[in-house]
C-alpha positions, -999 to +999 in steps of 0.1 A: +172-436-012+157-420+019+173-389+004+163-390-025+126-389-018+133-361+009+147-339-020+117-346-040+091-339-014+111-307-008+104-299-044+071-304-042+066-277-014+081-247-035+056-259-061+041-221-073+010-215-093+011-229-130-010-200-139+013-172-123+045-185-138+035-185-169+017-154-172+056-140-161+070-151-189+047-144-213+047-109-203+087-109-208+086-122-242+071-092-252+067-085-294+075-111-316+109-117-322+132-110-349+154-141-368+180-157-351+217-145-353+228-170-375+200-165-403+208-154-436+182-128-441+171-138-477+182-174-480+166-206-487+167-246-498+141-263-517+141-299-506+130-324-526+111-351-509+085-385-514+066-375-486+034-355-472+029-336-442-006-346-430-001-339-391+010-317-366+014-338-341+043-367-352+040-388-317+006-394-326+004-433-338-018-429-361+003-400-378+040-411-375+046-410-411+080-406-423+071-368-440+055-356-401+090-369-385+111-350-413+087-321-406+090-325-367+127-325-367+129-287-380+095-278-361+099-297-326+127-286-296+134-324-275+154-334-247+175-358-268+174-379-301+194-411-311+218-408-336+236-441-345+221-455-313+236-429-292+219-408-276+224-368-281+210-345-257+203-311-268+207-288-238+194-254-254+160-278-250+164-291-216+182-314-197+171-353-183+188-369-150+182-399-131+166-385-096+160-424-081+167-458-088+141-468-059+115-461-077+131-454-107+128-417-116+138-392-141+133-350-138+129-336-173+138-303-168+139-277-195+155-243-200+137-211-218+125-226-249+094-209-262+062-218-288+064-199-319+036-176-306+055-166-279+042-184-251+068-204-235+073-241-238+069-249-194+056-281-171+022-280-184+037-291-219+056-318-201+027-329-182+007-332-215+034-355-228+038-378-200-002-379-204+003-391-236+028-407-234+024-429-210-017-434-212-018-430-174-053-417-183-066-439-211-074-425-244-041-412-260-031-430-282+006-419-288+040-441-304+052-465-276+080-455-253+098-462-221+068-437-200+049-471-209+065-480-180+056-446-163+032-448-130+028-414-121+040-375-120+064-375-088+065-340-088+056-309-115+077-277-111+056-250-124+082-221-114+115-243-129+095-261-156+101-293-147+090-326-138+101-358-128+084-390-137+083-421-118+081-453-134+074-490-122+113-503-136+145-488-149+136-482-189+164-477-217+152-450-233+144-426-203+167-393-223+142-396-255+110-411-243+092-373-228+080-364-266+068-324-263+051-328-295+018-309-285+013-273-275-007-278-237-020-240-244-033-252-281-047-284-274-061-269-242-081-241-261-092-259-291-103-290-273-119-270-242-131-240-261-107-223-238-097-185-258-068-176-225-035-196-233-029-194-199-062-210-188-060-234-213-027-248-196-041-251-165-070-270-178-047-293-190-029-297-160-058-296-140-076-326-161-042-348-154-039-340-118-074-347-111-079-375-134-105-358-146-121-386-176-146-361-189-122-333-201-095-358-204-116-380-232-120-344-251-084-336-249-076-375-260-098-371-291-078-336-302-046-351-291-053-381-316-073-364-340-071-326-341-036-318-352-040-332-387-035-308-416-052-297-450-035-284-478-074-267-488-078-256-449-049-248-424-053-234-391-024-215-386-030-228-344-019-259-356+013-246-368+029-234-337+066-245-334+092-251-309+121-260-335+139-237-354+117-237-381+078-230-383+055-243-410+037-213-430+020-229-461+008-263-472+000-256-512-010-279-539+005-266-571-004-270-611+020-301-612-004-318-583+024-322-564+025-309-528+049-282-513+056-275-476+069-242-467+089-232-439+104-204-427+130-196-392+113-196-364+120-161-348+114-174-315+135-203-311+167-198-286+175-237-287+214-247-294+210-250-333+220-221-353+200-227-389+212-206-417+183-207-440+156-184-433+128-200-460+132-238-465+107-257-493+096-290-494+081-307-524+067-334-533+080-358-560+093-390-578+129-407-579+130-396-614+112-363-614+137-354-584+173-358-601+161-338-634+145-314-612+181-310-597+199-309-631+174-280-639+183-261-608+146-263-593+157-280-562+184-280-539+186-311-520+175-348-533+173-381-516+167-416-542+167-449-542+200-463-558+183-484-590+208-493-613+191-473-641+196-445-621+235-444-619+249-430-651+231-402-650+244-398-612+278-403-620+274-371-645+260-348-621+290-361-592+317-351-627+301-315-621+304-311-587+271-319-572+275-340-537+271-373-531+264-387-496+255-422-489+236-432-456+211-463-449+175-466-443+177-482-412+170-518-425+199-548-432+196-574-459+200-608-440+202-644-451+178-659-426+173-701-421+145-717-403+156-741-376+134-769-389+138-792-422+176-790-435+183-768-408+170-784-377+202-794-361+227-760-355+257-777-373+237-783-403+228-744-401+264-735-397+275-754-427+250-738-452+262-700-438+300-706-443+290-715-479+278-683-490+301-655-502+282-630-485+305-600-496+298-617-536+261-614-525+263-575-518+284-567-549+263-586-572+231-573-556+239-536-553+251-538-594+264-505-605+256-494-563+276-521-549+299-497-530+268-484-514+259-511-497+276-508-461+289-543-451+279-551-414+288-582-395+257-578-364+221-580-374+212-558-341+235-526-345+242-503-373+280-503-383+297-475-372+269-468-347+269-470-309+284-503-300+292-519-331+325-527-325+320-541-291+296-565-305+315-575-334+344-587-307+314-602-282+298-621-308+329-637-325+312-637-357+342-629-382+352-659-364+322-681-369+307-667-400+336-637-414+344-655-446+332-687-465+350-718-455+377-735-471+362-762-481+326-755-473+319-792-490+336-811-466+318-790-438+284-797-449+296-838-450+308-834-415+276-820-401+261-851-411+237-831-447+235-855-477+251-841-509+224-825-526+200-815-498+175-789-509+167-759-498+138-737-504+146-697-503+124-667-501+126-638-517+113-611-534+114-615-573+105-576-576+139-564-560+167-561-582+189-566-552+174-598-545+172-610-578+213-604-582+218-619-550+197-650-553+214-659-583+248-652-567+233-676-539+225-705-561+258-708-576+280-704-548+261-729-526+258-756-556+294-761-553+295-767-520+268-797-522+237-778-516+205-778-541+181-745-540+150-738-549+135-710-558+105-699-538+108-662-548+075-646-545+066-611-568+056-590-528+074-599-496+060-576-470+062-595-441+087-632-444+070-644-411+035-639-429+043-660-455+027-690-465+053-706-483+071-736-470+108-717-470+139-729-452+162-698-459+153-659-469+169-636-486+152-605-472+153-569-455+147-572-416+153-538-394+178-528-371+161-534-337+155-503-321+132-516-294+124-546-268+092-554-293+115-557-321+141-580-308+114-602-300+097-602-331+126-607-352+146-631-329+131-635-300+099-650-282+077-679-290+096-700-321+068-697-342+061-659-344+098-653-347+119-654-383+136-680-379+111-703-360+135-709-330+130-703-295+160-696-271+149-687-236+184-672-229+176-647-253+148-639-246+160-631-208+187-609-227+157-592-243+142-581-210+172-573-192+181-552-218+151-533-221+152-523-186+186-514-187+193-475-178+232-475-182+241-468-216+271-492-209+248-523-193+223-517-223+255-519-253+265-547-233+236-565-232+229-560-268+263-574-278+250-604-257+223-609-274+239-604-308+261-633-296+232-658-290+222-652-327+256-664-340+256-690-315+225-700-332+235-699-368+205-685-382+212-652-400+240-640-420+243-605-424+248-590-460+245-551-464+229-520-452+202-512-475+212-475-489+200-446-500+216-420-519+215-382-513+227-355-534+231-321-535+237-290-555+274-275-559+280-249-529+257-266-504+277-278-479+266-295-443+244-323-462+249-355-442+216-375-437+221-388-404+212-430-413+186-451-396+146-453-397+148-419-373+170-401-390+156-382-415+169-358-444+158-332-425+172-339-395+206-321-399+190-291-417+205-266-396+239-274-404+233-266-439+249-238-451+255-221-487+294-216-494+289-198-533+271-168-523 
């Protein structure tokens, strides 16, 4: 480790001035570029969407709407996204190595990517980030990450445009957690009243370096504040990209309905190769978006799968439009409260291997049943990063894979009286719900159990209900973070879903959010996953879907699935094969 911090004071010696390396490569960007190679001078996709772009700046909490991400993913260069809960770096960004384990540190060093203005993307842009991100400074109030965890800036390579981060313990998500979502050079000049790009940097800088709380409150305020957008006002400043695509237009049109345009960022040298120069985005309802794609006026679409819905689907798949299913990221789940009925495990374990959970998907997703993914973890996406190691660690198909044989007797044997009732949430407003309740009372009945129905016409939160429920029938997320293993399944039993505490797990929790090794972290997951079917309190039932579809001779359309992973996300792959 003595090494290690040798190499990095090392680094810190041929430390140049932030000023003087930039002003180099500004100079050598020269005129404004032309389109990448691999635009088709000409082309575009119009995109319809249910979302708004009201910000700039998608780390911003405040601002992390789903329609900033899906902007942000065509608009933003990063180190590295998950996909499937595996991370994929994107080296035409940057690349992310662990420099120390003693104190844990990271370098974040990127290559030549460059702002859509032409000045390039260096260390002040990371040192803005890690300011934000990790509120070393107080006032930023950006979406929680690993830099969290961050103490300090072990060293800032102005020449190399680097800089690596130290941090108090090893943190999981040390490839994604340095968001560049901010121009330094904009927020620098607009917050400061700074007019040189260059200057403005190395206020920025300066501010961090020195701790400075005067300048740094002003650029805290912009950070949080400043980047949010108008469709009646737009300052083209707060449009600058770093992703192959660059907003031009916000517009309100004679329907009301908002449209984003977009159009290749000429300056972009990343590792995506887009093929549509113009892209639209507009604003619009489930059933304003599949006519608008019968009429030809859009492209792309992404809907909910509602029963009503499918016929008309079904005609459009007969004529060649694509069909590509994904999930949003969230799990339907048949939760029980350890308390009541359920108090003693064996009692929990009976109830769960009387329900047909594969009946309760079909019935539920209707006419959509086969777009309901089956899963058999609660904490990892099937087919994602570690899904199979956790299916074999948990030994659920095992325990819970398929009703028992005489799920009766079973219930007699953990000691429930025939008859026993049970109280179940849901949400009477969800068709799925509705279908799969129904499918729940039946099946159950025959094994000895009596429910009751404590559906309720809004479930937004099942922990934040009032009502006296000993199993729910409801959507819970795919952990992504420490916080939301504990708040699902973890911590105090009476914050959690289903009301039990398990200090075992909730060791597993920490240990695996300080894990740095992809392999300890999958490991420790499946671990955790195992203490839930230990447990008996959840059964897993089905991905919740949606459904995206496309125009004939669009090709490269495959939503990536997950809260993160937007429509947009995959945009560059898109291609057009009929013209």
């Amino acid at each position: 480790m003595t090494g290690t911090r040798r190499h990095r004071d090392h680094r810190r010696r041929r430390t140049a001035g932030l000023v003087g390396g930039v002003a180099l490569a500004v100079v050598a960007s020269g005129c404004q570029a032309g389109l990448p190679e691999s635009v088709v001078k000409g082309s575009e996709v119009t995109v319809a969407w249910s979302s708004a772009l009201t910000s700039a700046n998608h780390a911003s909490l405040a601002d992390a709407t789903p329609g900033n991400r899906d902007v942000a993913a065509m608009t933003r260069g990063r180190f590295a996204e998950l996909v499937k809960g595996a991370v994929v770096p994107d080296e035409g960004f940057g690349s992310v190595e662990v420099t120390g384990d003693d104190p844990f540190t990271v370098r974040y060093d990127l290559a030549e990517p460059t702002w859509s203005d032409g000045i390039p993307v260096d260390s002040a842009d990371l040192v803005l980030a890690w300011a934000a991100g990790s509120d070393g400074e107080g006032g930023f109030d950006a979406v929680p990450t690993g830099l969290a965890a961050s103490e300090r800036l072990a060293s800032v390579e102005e020449s190399d445009r680097a800089v690596e981060v130290e941090f108090s313990r090893p943190v999981q998500d040390w490839q994604t957690a340095l968001d560049v979502a901010v121009p330094a050079h904009v927020l620098g000049q607009r917050a400061l009243d700074i007019e040189d790009p260059m200057e403005a940097k190395k206020a920025v800088v300066d501010a961090v370096r020195d701790e400075d709380e005067s300048t740094l409150e002003k650029l805290a305020t912009e950070w949080n504040e400043g980047f949010r957008l108008s469709s009646d006002d737009i300052d083209e400043q707060l449009l600058v990209s770093s992703g192959p695509y660059r907003v031009t237009d916000i517009a309100e049109q004679d329907s009301g309905a908002v449209k984003v345009e977009l159009v290749a960022n000429g300056e972009y040298t990343g590792s995506l190769n887009p093929s549509f120069e113009r892209v639209e985005l507009v604003d619009m309802s489930d059933e304003e978006k599949v006519a608008a794609l019968e009429a030809g006026d859009v492209d792309v679409a992404q809907v909910a799968p509602v029963v009503e819905r499918r016929k008309q689907v079904r005609a459009l798949e007969r004529r060649d439009y694509g069909l590509a299913t994904s999930h949003d990221g969230t799990m339907w789940v048949l939760a029980l409260r350890a308390d009541g009925p359920f108090e003693r495990r064996a009692a929990r374990a009976a109830f769960l291997r009387a329900v047909p959970r594969g009946d309760l998907a079909e019935a539920g997703g209707g006419a959509w049943a086969d777009a309901y993914t089956s899963s058999n973890t609660v904490l990892f996406e099937p087919d994602g990063e570690g899904y199979d190691i956790a299916q074999e660690d948990s030994r659920f198909e095992r325990a819970f894979g398929r009703p028992a044989k005489d799920p009766g007797a079973e219930r007699a044997r953990a000691g429930v009286p025939g008859g026993t009732n049970v109280c179940v949430l849901y949400e009477r407003s969800s068709p799925f719900a509705q279908r799969a309740f129904k499918v729940l009372l039946r099946s159950v009945a025959e094994a000895g159990w009596s429910l009751s129905d404590c559906g309720t016409s809004e479930l937004a939160d099942p922990m934040a209900d009032g009502s006296d429920w000993q199993a729910a029938l409801v959507r819970v997320p795919v952990p992504r973070t420490a916080a939301d293993l504990t708040r699902w399944w973890g911590g105090n039993g009476q914050t959690n879903l289903p009301g039990l505490e398990n200090t075992q797990r909730d060791e597993l929790i920490a240990r695996w959010d300080g894990a740095a090794d992809r392999y300890d972290a999958r490991d420790l997951r499946a671990r955790i996953e195992r203490t839930i079917v230990d447990d008996a309190i959840a059964l897993p039932v089905a991905m919740n879907p949606v459904v995206t579809l496309r125009v004939p001779g669009l090709d490269g359309v495959t939503p990536r699935p997950g809260a993160t992973g937007s429509l947009t996300s995959g945009i560059a792959g898109w291609s057009r094969t009929d013209r």
